[in-house]
C-alpha positions as CSV (number, residue, x, y, z in Angstrom):
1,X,-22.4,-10.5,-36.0
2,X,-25.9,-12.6,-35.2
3,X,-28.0,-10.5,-32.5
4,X,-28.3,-14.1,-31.1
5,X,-24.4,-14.4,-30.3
6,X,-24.2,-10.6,-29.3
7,X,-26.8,-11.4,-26.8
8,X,-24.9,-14.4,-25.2
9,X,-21.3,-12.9,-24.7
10,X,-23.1,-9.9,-23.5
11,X,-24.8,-11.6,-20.6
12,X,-21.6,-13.4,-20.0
13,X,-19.9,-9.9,-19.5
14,X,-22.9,-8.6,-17.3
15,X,-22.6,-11.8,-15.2
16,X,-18.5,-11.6,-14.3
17,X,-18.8,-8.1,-13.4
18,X,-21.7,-8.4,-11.2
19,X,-20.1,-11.2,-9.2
20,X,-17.0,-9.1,-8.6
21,X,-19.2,-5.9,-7.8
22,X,-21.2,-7.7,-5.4
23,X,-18.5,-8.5,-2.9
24,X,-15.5,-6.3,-3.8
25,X,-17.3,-2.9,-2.3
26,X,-19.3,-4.3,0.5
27,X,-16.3,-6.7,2.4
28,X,-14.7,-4.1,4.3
29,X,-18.5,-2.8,5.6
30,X,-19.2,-6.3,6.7
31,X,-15.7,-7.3,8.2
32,X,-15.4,-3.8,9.9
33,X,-19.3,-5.1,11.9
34,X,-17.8,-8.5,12.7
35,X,-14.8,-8.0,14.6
36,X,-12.4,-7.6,11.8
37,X,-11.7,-4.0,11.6
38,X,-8.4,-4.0,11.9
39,X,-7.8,-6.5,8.6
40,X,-9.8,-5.2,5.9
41,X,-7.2,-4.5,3.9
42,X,-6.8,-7.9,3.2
43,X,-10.0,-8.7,0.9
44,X,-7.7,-6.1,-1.2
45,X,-4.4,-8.2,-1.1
46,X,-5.5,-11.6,-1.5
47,X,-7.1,-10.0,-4.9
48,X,-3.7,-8.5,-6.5
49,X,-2.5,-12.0,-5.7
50,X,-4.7,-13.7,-7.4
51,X,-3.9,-11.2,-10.5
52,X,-0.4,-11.9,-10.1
53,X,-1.1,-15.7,-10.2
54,X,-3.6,-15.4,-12.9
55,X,-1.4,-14.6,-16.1
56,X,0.5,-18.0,-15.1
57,X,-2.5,-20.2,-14.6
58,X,-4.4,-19.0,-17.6
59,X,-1.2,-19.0,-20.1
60,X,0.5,-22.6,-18.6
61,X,-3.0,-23.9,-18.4
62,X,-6.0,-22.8,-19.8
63,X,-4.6,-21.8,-22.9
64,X,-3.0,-24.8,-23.6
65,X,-5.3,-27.8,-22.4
66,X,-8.8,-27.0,-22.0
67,X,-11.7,-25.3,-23.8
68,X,-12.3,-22.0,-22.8
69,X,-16.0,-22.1,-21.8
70,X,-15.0,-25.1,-19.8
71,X,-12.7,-23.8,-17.2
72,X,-14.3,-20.3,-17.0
73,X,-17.6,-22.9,-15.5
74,X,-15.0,-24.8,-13.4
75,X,-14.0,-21.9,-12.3
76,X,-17.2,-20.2,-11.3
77,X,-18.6,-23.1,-9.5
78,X,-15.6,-23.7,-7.9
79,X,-15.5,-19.7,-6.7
80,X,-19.2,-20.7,-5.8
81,X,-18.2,-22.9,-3.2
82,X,-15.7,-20.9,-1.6
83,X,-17.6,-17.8,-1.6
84,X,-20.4,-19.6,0.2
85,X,-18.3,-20.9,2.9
86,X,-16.4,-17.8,3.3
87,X,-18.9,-15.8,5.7
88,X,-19.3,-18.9,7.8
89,X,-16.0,-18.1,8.5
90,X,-16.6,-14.9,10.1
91,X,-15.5,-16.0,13.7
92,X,-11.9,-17.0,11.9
93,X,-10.3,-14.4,10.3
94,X,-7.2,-16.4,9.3
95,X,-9.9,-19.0,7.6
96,X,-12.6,-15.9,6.7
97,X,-9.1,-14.5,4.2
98,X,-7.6,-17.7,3.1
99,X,-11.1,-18.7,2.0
100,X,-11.4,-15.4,-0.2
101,X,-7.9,-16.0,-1.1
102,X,-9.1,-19.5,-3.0
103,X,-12.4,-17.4,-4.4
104,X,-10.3,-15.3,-6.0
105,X,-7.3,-17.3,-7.4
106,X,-10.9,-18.8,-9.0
107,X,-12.1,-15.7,-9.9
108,X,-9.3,-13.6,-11.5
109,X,-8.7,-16.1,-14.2
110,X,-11.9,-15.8,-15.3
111,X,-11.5,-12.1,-16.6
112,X,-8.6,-12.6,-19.3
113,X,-10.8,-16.1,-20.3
114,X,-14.0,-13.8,-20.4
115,X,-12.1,-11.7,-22.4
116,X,-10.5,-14.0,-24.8
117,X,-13.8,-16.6,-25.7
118,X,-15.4,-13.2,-26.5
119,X,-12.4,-11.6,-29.1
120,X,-12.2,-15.6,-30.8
121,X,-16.0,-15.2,-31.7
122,X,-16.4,-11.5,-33.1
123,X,-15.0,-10.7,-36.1
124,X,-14.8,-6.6,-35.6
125,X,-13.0,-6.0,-32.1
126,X,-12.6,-2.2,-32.1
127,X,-16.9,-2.0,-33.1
128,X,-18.0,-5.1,-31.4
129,X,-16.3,-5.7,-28.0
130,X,-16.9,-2.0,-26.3
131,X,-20.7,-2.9,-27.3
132,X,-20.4,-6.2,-25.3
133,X,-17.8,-5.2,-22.8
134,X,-20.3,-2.2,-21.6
135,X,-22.7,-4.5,-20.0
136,X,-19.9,-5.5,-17.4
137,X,-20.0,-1.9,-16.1
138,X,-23.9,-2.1,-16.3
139,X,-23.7,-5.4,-14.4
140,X,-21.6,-3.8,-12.2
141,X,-24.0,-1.2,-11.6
142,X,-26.9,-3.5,-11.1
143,X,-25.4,-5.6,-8.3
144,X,-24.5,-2.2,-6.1
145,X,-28.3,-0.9,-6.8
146,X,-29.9,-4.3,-6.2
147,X,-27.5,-4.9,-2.5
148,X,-28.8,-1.4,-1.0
149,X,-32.5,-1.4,-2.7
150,X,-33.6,-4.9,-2.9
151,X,-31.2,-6.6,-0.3
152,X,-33.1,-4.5,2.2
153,X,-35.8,-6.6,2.4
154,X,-33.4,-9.8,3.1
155,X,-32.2,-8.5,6.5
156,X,-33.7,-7.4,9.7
157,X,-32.3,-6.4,12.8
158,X,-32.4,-2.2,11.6
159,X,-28.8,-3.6,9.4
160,X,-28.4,-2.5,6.6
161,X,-27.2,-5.3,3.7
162,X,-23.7,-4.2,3.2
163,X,-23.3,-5.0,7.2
164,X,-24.2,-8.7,6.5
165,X,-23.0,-11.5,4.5
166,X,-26.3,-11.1,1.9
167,X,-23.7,-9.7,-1.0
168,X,-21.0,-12.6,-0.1
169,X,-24.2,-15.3,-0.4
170,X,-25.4,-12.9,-3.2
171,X,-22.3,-13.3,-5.1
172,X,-22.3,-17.1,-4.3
173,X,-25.5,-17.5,-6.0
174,X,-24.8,-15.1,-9.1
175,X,-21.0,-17.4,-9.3
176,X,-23.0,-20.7,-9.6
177,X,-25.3,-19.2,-12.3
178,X,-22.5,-18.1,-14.3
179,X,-20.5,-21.3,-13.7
180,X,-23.9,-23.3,-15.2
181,X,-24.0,-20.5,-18.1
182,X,-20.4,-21.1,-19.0
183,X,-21.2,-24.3,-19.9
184,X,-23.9,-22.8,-22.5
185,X,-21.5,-20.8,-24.5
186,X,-20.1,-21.4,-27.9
187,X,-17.2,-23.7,-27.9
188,X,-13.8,-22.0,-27.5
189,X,-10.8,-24.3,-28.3
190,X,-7.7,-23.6,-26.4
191,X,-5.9,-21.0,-28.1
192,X,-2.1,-22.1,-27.7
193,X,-2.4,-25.7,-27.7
194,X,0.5,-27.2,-28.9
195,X,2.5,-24.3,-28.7
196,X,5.2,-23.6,-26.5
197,X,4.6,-21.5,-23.8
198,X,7.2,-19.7,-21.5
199,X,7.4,-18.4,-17.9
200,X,9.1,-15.3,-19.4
201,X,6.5,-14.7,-21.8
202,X,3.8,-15.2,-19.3
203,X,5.2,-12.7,-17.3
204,X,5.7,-10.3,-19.6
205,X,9.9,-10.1,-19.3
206,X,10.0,-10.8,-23.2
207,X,7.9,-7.9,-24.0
208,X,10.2,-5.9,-21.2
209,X,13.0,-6.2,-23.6
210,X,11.1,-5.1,-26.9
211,X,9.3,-2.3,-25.1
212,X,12.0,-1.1,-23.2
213,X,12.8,2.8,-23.6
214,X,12.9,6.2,-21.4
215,X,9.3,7.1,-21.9
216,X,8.2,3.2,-21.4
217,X,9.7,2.6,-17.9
218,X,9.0,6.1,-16.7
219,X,5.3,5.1,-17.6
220,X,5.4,1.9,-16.3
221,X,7.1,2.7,-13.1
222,X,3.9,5.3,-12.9
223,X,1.3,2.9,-13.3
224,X,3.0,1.3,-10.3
225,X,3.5,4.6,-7.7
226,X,-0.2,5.3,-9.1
227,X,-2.0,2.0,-8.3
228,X,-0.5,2.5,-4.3
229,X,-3.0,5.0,-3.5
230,X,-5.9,3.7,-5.9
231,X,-5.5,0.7,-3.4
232,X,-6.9,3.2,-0.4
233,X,-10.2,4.2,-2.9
234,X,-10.5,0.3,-2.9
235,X,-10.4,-0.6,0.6
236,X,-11.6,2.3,2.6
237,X,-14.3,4.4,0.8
238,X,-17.0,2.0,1.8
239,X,-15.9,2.3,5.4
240,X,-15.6,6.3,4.8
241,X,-19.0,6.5,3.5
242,X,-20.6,3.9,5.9
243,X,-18.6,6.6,8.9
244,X,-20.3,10.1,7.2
245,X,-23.9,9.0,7.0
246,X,-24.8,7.2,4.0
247,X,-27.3,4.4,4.3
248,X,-27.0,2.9,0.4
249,X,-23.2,2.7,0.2
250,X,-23.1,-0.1,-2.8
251,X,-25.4,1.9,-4.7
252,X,-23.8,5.2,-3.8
253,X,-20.7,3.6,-5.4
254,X,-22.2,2.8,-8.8
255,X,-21.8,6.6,-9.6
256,X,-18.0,6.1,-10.2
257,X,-19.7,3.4,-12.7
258,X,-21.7,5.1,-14.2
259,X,-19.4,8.0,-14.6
260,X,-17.0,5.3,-16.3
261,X,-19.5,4.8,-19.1
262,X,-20.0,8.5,-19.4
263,X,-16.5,8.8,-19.8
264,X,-15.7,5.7,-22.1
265,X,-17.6,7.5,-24.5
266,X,-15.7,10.8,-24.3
267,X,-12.9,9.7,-24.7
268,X,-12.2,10.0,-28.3
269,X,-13.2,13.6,-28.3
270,X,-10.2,14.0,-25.2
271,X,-8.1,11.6,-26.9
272,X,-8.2,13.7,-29.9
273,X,-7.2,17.2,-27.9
274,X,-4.9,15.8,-25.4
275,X,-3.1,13.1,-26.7
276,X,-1.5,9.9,-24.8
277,X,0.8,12.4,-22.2
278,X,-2.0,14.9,-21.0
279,X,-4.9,12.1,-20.8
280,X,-2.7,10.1,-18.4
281,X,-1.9,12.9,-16.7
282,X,-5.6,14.2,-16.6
283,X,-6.2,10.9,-14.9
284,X,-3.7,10.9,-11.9
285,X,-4.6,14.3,-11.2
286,X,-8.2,13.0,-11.1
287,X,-6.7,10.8,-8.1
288,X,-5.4,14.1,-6.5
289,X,-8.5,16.1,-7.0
290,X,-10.9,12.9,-5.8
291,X,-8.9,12.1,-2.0
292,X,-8.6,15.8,-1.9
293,X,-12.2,16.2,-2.0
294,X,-12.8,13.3,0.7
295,X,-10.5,15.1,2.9
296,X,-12.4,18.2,2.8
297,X,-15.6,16.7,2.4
298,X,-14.8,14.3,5.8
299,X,-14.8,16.8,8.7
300,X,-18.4,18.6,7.9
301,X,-20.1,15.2,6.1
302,X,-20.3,17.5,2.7
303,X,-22.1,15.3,1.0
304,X,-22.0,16.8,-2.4
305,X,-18.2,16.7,-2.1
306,X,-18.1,13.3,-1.5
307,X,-20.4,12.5,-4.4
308,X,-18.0,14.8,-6.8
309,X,-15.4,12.6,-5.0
310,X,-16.8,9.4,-6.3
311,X,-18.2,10.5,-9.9
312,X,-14.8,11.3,-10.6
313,X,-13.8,7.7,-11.0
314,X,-14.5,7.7,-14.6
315,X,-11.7,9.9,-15.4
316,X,-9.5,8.3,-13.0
317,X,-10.0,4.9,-14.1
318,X,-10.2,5.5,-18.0
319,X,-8.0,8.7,-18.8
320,X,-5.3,6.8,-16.5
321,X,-6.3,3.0,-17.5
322,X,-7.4,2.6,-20.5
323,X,-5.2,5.2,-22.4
324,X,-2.0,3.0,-20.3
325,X,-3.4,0.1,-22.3
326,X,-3.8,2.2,-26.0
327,X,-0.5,3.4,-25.1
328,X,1.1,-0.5,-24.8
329,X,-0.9,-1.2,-27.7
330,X,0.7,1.7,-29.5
331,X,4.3,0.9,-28.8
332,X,3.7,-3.0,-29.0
333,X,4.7,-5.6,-32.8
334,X,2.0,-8.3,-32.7
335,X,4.2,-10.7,-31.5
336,X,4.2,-9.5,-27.9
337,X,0.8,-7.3,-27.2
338,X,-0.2,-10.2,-25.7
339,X,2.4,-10.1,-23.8
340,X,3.1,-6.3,-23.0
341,X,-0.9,-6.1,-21.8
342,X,0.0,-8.8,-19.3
343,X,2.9,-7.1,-18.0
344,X,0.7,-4.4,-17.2
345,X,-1.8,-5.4,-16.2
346,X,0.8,-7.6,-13.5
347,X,2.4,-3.9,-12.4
348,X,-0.9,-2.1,-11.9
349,X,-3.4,-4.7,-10.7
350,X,-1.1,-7.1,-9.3
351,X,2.0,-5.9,-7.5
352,X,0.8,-2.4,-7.3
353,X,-2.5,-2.9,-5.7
354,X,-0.6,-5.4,-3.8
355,X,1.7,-3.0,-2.0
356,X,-0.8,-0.6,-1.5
357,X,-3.4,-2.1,-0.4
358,X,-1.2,-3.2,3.1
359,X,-0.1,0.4,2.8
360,X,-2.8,1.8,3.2
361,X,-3.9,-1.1,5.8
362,X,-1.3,0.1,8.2
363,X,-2.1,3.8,7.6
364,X,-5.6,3.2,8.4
365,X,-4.7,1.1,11.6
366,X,-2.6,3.7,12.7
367,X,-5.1,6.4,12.9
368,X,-7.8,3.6,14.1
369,X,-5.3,2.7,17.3
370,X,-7.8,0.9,19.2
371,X,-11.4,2.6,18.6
372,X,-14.0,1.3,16.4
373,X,-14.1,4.1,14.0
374,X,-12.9,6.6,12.6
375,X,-13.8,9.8,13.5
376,X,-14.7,12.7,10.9
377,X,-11.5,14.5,11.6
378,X,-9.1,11.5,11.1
379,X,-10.8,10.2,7.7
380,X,-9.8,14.1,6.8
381,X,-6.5,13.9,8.1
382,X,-6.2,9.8,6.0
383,X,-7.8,11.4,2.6
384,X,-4.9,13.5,2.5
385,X,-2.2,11.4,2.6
386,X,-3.1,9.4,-1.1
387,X,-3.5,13.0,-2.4
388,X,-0.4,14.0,-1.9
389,X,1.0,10.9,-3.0
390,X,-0.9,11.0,-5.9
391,X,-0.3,14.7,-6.8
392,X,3.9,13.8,-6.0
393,X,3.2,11.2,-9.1
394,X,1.9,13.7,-11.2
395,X,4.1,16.2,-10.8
396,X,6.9,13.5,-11.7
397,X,5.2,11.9,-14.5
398,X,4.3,14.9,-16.3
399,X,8.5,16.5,-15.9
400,X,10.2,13.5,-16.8
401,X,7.5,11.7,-19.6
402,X,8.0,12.4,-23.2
403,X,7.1,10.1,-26.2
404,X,7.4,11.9,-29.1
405,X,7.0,8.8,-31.5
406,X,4.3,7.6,-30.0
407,X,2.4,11.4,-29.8
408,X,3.3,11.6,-33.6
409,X,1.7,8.4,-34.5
410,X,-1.5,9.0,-32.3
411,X,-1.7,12.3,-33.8
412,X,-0.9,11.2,-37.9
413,X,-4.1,8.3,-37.1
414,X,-6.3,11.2,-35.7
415,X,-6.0,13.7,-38.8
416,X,-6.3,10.8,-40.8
417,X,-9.5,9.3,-38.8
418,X,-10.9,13.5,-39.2
């Protein structure tokens, strides 16, 4: 693969993961300090919708008409705009939401399109795209460290960055660069022109009826229960950190990036001892052991807790994730993986996070009633309630989940690979 080419679909991967990292853990700091406390669960509804809605436009549209490097710079100039007006907005909330509604009906597309120009020019997937697809996390990474270190010296008023609209006009600015760049990268023709494309396929309901088994709905009806308290790690651990004292909360947020690369890398070594049950399971009881630590963690401001709390994202997202999407793989014929890892993605991302994230909206309200804040002994008393949930998952997941095909076939590849 030319170092050239490597190079370009790399910075295009740093770039779409900086925009969404710029915005996606700062919104609820900066709507909770402009009279919009009491909806910042929305930034984390209008996103799932745009997931849900993003399967349909990329397979009925993008896929079919348009070169790919084409709409992904549409796109991103078009998210651009709408991110820009967005914080202009703040005195509306109706408009300040529907505004990131359109930004992110923009911006979800973009990640399966990302995804896809970058498999159509490599020739080795499994050794070439983790390489490329790291630099997302990294650009994710960079955008938290650069809001809380070098957006400092943008404000004034003693505020600190992720109070102000400086990562909405930061993500603005990084959307319009990439939306130029698009334009730069090597032609991508669209992959199913001329082929017949189906709702039911788009959605994932063909690859329903292959997939379907015991072990395969209790798994996907996991992913589901799973992604309704991941929604509260979303919405409310900026607010939680902004409430127990800590000044650089984007940056203080990159560890659970950082501990996602760590972890990306381990993973064969656990993969190779655990096996497709026990990594999954490893993962949601990551999400117990992670609120758990919040809630404890809340009432005394233990700030190593908290940090222990957040680190642990890297197990939660890719012992839980990214094993779901090896495990797909593994029980998916060619014909539908397309398919099956749109239907899951659709569960987790899209109707799960949808649910939960006004789940956890109205749990948060209730304990908020009418104050401000939180106070110390209410985040411990919220913390606990996704625990639980989480832990009730588990406990379900690991009784009724068995795959014995699937554990043989994982473990014939891994004697074979040793």
């Amino acid at each position: 693969m030319p170092l050239s080419l490597r190079i370009r679909l790399s910075l295009l991967m740093f770039l779409e993961f900086f925009i969404w990292g710029a915005w996606y853990t700062t919104v609820a700091v900066f709507m909770s300090n402009h009279g919009m406390k009491n909806i910042t669960q929305w930034p984390f509804t209008v996103n799932p919708i745009a997931a849900i809605i993003a399967p349909f436009f990329v397979g009925l549209i993008a896929d079919r008409y348009f070169a790919t490097e084409r709409v992904l710079g549409v796109l991103h100039l078009l998210g651009a705009l709408f991110m820009f007006l967005t914080p202009r907005a703040v005195a509306h909330p109706l408009l300040f939401i529907l505004l990131l509604l359109a930004y992110n009906i923009c911006y979800m597309p973009t990640m399966s399109l990302a995804n896809s120009l970058t498999f159509h020019h490599i020739t080795d997937q499994e050794k070439n795209f983790p390489t490329i697809r790291v630099f997302g996390t990294i650009g994710w990474i960079v955008a938290g460290l650069f809001i809380s270190f070098v957006g400092v010296y943008f404000v004034s008023n003693g505020l600190r960055p992720e109070q102000t609209a400086m990562p909405l006009y930061l993500t603005s600015v990084a959307s319009l660069l990439l939306g130029l760049y698009s334009f730069t990268l090597p032609h991508t023709p669209p992959p199913a022109a001329g082929k017949v494309v189906s709702i039911r396929s788009i959605a994932g309901i063909d690859a329903l009826k292959q997939l379907g088994s015991g072990p395969f709905y209790i798994f996907l009806l996991c992913s589901f229960l799973i992604c309704i308290p991941l929604a509260a790690y979303y919405n409310f651990t900026q607010l939680f950190l902004e409430g127990t004292g800590f000044k650089n909360i984007a940056a203080t947020q990159t560890i659970g990036q950082m501990s996602e690369w760590i972890f990306m890398l381990l993973m064969p070594l656990f993969f190779r001892r655990l096996g497709v049950k026990w990594m999954l399971a490893m993962g949601m009881l990551a999400w117990t052991v992670r609120y758990a630590l919040f809630a404890l963690g809340a009432p005394h401001e233990i700030v190593w807790m908290i940090i222990v709390g957040i680190a642990l994202h890297g197990i939660c997202y890719d012992f839980f994730f990214v094993t779901g999407q090896i495990y797909v793989d593994k029980k998916s014929t060619p014909e539908i993986r397309g398919q099956a890892q749109g239907l899951i993605v659709l569960v987790t991302y899209g109707v799960g996070m949808l649910i939960g994230a006004q789940i956890a909206g109205a749990v948060y309200n209730s304990f908020l009633g009418g104050a401000e804040k939180l106070t110390l002994n209410q985040w411990n008393q919220f913390w606990w309630i996704p625990s639980i949930f989480a832990l009730i998952v588990l406990i379900f997941f690991v009784l009724a989940f068995r795959d014995k095909k699937v554990e043989a076939q994982v473990a014939a590849e891994q004697a074979t690979a040793g």
